[in-house]
N, C-alpha and C positions, 0 to 999 in steps of 0.2 A: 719885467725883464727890460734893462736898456739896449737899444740897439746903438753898435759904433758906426759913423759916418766914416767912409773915406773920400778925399778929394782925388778927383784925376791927376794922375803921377805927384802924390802926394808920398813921404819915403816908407807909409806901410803897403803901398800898393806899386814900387817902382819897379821890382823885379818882376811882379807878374804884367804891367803892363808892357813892358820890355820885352818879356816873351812872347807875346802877341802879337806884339810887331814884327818880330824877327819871324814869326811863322805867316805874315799877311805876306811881310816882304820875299821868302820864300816861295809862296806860291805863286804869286806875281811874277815872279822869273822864271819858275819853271813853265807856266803858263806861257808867258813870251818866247822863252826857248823852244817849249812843242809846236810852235807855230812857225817858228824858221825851221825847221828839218824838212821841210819839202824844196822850200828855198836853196839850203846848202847843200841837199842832194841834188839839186839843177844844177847848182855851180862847180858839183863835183864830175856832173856827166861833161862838163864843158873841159876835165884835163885840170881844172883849177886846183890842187891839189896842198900847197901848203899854206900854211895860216894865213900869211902877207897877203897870197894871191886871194885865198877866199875872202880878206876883210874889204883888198881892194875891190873885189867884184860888188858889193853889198855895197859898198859908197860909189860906184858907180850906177848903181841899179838904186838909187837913191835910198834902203833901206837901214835907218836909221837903230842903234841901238834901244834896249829899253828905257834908257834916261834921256832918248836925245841927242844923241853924241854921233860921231864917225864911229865906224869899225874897224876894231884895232886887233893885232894879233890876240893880246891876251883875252878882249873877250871874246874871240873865238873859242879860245881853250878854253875859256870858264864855261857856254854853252854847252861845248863836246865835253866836259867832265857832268856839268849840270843833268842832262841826260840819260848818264851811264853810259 
């Protein structure tokens, strides 16, 4: 019996290496995400209440998104959808 080699993202293995990614990168956020919800529950007891004001409070409190970046409205919303 031959066995067939495949190379790393080679194009008979592109679409399942691809999926793997996208589920590493998945959990990686939502991981990051479960971990501010105590955070922007702080910042909600504070009256901080829409998106601007919570991204500003987080760039003030120096906490950086998951790539490194400021805190911007939209990924606030991607969080608060991220979560349920």
């Amino acid at each position: 019996m031959q066995h067939r080699r495949f190379q790393v993202g080679s194009a008979q293995n592109l679409n399942h290496a691809g999926s793997l990614g996208r589920v590493a990168a998945a959990c990686a956020a939502d991981e990051f995400a479960s971990g501010l919800i105590p955070v922007i529950q702080a910042i909600r007891a504070t009256r901080a209440l829409t998106l601007a004001s919570m991204a500003r409070e987080l760039n003030v409190r120096g906490i950086r998104s998951a790539r490194g970046g400021n805190g911007t409205t939209r990924r606030i919303a991607a969080g608060r959808r991220r979560r349920g």
